[in-house]
N, C-alpha and C positions, 0 to 999 in steps of 0.2 A: 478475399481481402481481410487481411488481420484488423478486428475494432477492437481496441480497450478502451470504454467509459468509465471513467469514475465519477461519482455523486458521493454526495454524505458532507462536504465541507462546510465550514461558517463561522460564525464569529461564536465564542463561548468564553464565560471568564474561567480565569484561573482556578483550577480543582473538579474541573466539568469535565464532559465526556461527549466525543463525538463516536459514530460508525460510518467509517468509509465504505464504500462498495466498488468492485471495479468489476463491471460486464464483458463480457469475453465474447468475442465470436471469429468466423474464421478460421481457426482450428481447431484442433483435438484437442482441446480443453484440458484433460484428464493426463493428458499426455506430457503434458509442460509445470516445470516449479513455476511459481510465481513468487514476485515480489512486491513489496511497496520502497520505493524509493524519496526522499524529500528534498529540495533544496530553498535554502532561509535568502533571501536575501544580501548578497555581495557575497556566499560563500558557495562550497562545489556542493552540488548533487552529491548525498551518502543515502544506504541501504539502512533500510528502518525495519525491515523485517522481511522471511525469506519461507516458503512453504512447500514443501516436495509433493511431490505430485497426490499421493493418497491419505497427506498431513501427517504420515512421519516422524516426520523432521520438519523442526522450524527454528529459525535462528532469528534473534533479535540485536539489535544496536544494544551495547552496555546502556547508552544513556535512556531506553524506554525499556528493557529489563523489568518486569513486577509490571507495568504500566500499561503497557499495550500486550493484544493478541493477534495473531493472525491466524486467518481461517478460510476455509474452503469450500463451496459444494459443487460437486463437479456437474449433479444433475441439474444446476440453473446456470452452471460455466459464469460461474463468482467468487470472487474474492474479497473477503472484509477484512478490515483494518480496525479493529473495535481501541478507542484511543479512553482511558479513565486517566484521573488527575492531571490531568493536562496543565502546561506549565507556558510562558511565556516565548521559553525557548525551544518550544512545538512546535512554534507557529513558523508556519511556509509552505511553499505549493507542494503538494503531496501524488508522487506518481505511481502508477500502479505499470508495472513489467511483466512479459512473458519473457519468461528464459528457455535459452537456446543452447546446447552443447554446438550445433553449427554455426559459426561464421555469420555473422550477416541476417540470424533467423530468429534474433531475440525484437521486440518491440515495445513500444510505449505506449501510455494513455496521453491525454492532453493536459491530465493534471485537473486537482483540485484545491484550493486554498483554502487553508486549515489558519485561522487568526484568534490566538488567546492572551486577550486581555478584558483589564477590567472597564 
């Protein structure tokens, strides 16, 4: 059975710094890109950052560009999300995704809430 946990979220003011983490288990870890996903409050879910399987390649949202990293270890099957200068408009539940080139074989975490103010 596919688990994704994430931890790392909280309240931080403006120009802080959290690290997400997303736990993995269930599959081949090693085998799958991962992403973090976010969505704020009355708007959709978007891709905040994206990691190929041996970290590669990684792609980020124009708007956290310079600001955020994402990162990998395949030998604790984790994913980080290291967030610097965080802004107001960071703030919202933060998910962590296994990507699937099959149909139906990508999955979610439960999410973690990311809130920066002052």
């Amino acid at each position: 059975q596919v688990q994704l946990v994430e931890s790392g979220g909280g309240l931080v003011q403006p120009g802080g710094s959290l690290r997400l983490s997303c736990a993995a288990s269930g599959f081949i870890f090693s085998n799958h890109a991962m992403s973090w996903y976010r969505q704020a409050a009355g708007k959709e879910r978007e891709l905040v950052a994206l990691v190929s399987t041996a970290s590669g390649i990684r792609r980020y949202a124009d708007s956290v560009k310079g600001r955020f990293t994402i990162s990998r270890d395949n030998a604790k099957n984790t994913v980080y999300l290291q967030m610097n200068s965080l802004k107001p408009e960071d703030t919202a539940m933060y998910y962590c995704k296994k990507e699937s080139s099959r149909p139906g074989f990508d999955a979610w975490g439960q999410g973690t809430q990311v809130t920066v103010s002052s």
